[in-house]
C-alpha positions in Angstrom: 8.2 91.4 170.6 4.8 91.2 169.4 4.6 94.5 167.7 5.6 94.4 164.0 5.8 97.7 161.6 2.7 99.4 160.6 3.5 102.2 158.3 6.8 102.4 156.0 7.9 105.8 154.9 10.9 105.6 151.9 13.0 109.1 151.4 15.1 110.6 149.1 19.1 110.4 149.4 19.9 113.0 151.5 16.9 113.9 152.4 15.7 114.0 156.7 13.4 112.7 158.5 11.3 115.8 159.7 11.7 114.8 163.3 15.7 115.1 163.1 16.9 117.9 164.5 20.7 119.5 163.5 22.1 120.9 166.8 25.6 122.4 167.4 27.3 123.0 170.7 30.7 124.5 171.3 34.0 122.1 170.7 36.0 121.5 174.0 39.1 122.8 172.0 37.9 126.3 172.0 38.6 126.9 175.4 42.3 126.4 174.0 41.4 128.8 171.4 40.0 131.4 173.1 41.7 131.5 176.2 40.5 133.7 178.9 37.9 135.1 176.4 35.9 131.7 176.4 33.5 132.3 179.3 32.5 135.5 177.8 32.3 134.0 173.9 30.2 131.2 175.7 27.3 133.9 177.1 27.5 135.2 173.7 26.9 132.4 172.1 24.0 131.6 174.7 22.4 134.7 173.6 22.2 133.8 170.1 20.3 131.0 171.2 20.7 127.4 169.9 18.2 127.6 166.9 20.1 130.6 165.4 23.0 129.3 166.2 22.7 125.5 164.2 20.5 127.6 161.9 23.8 130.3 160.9 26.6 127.9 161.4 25.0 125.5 158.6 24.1 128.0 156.3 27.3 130.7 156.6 29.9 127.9 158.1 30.9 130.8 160.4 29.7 132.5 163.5 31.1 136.5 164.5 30.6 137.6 168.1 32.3 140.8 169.4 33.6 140.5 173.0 35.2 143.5 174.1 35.4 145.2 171.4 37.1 142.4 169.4 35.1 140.8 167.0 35.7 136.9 167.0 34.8 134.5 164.4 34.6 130.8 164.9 34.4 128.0 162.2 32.6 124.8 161.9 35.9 123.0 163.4 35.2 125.4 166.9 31.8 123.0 167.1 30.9 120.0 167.4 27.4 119.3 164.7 25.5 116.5 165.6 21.6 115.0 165.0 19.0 115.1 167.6 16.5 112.0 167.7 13.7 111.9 170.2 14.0 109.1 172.8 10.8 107.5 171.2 12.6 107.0 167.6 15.2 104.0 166.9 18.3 104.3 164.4 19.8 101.8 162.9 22.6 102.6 160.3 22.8 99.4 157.0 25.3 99.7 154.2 22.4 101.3 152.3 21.2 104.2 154.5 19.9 103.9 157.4 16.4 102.9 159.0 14.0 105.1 161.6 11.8 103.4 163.8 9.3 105.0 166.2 9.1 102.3 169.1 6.1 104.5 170.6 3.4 101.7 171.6 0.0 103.2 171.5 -3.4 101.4 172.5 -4.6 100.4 169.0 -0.9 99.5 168.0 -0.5 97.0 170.8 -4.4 95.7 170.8 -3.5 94.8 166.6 -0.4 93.4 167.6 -1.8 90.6 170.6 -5.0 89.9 168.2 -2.5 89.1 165.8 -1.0 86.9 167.7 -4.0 85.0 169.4 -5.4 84.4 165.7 -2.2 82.6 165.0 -2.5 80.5 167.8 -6.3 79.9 167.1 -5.9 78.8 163.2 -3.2 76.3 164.5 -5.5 74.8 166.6 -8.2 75.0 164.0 -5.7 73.3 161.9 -5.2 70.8 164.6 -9.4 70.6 164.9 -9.3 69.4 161.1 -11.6 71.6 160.4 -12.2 72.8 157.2 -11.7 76.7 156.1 -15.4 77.4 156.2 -16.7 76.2 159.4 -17.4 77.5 162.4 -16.5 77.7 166.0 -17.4 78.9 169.5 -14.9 80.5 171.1 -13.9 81.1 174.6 -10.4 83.2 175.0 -9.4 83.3 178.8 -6.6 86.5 179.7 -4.6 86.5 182.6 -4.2 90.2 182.5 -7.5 92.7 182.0 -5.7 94.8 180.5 -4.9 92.4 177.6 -8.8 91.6 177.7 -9.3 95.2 177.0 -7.6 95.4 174.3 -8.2 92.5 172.6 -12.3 94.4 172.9 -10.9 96.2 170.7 -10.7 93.8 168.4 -13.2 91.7 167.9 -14.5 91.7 164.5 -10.7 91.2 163.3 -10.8 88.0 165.8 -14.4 86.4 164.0 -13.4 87.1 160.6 -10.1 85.8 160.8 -11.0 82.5 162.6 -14.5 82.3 161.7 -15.9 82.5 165.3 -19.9 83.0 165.6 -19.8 83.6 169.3 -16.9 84.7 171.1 -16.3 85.5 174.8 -13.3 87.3 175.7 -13.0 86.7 179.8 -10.3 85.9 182.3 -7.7 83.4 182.6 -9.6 80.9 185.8 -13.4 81.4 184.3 -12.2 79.4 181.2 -12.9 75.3 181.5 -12.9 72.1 179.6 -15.7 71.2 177.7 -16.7 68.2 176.2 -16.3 68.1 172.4 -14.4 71.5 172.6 -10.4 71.7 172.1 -8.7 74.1 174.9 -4.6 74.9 175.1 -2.9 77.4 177.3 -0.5 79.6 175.5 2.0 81.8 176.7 2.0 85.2 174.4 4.9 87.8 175.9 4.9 86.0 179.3 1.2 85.7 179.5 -0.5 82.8 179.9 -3.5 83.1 177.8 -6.2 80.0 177.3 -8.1 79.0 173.7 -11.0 77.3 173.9 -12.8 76.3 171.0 -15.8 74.1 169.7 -17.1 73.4 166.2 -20.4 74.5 165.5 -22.3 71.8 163.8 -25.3 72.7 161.5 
């Protein structure tokens, strides 16, 4: 995966991530418990809603409901607590704590993460040029899908500074060619075949 961590938030023991939500929802033993009472017990509990509901189990560890007259009080053994975690967010328990990550891709996140990528590949091949750290190249860098191309539009400046390019044409994949004294290699970056082309600038 291209895509590497951009921001790093550290929390306190014990304390939550803001986005975790603590839901309850009746045991399947209370059916046992409550007999022919548990349909009705159930609407009650229904009514009280599920926000109210986490929100007066946690804090009083007990819930009353009056069915029929009777008033009926469940514990926290008649539920079953658990954490809620968008789709979008990753857990991953260590002997430490544990570690959030929020696998959402957006635009810039993904554009940051190819440019990355295609500047790696294009200091090796300055490496592999000989040239030294400050001169400068042409550069031709061929996409074979648009909406890489896009992106990577995005981008730009990062992609000059960071391999010293004076000019630099960001196209497709067929409209990039050899050229004499200029150094071209076809990578493949996440399954797409992406071409380098680059030639020294002499003064």
């Amino acid at each position: 995966n291209q895509t590497n961590v951009k921001d790093v938030i550290i929390l306190d023991v014990n304390e939550k991530p803001s986005f975790i939500k603590i839901k309850v929802k009746p045991s399947p033993s209370l059916g046992a418990k409550l007999k022919s009472l548990t349909p009705k017990v159930l609407e009650k509990l229904n009514q009280i809603g599920d926000e109210n509901l986490t929100k007066k189990l946690l804090e009083e560890k007990k819930i009353e409901v009056e069915v029929n007259g009777e008033k009926i009080v469940l514990d926290e053994e008649d539920f079953k607590i658990f954490e809620e975690i968008p789709e979008s967010i990753s857990k991953e328990d260590f002997v430490y704590g544990c570690v959030f990550v929020d696998v959402t891709k957006t635009p810039e996140i993904v554009a940051e993460a190819l440019a990355k990528e295609v500047v790696r590949r294009a200091q090796l091949m300055r490496k592999e040029m000989q040239l030294k750290i400050d001169e400068w190249v042409d550069a031709v860098i061929g996409f074979e899908d648009p909406e890489s191309r896009k992106l990577l539009e995005t981008m730009e400046e990062y992609l000059k500074t960071e391999v010293r390019i004076r000019k630099l044409n960001l196209t497709s994949l067929d409209k990039v060619e050899s050229k004499e004294n200029a150094y071209l290699r076809e990578w493949l970056i996440d399954d797409e075949k992406i071409k380098i082309r680059l030639e020294k600038i002499f003064s």
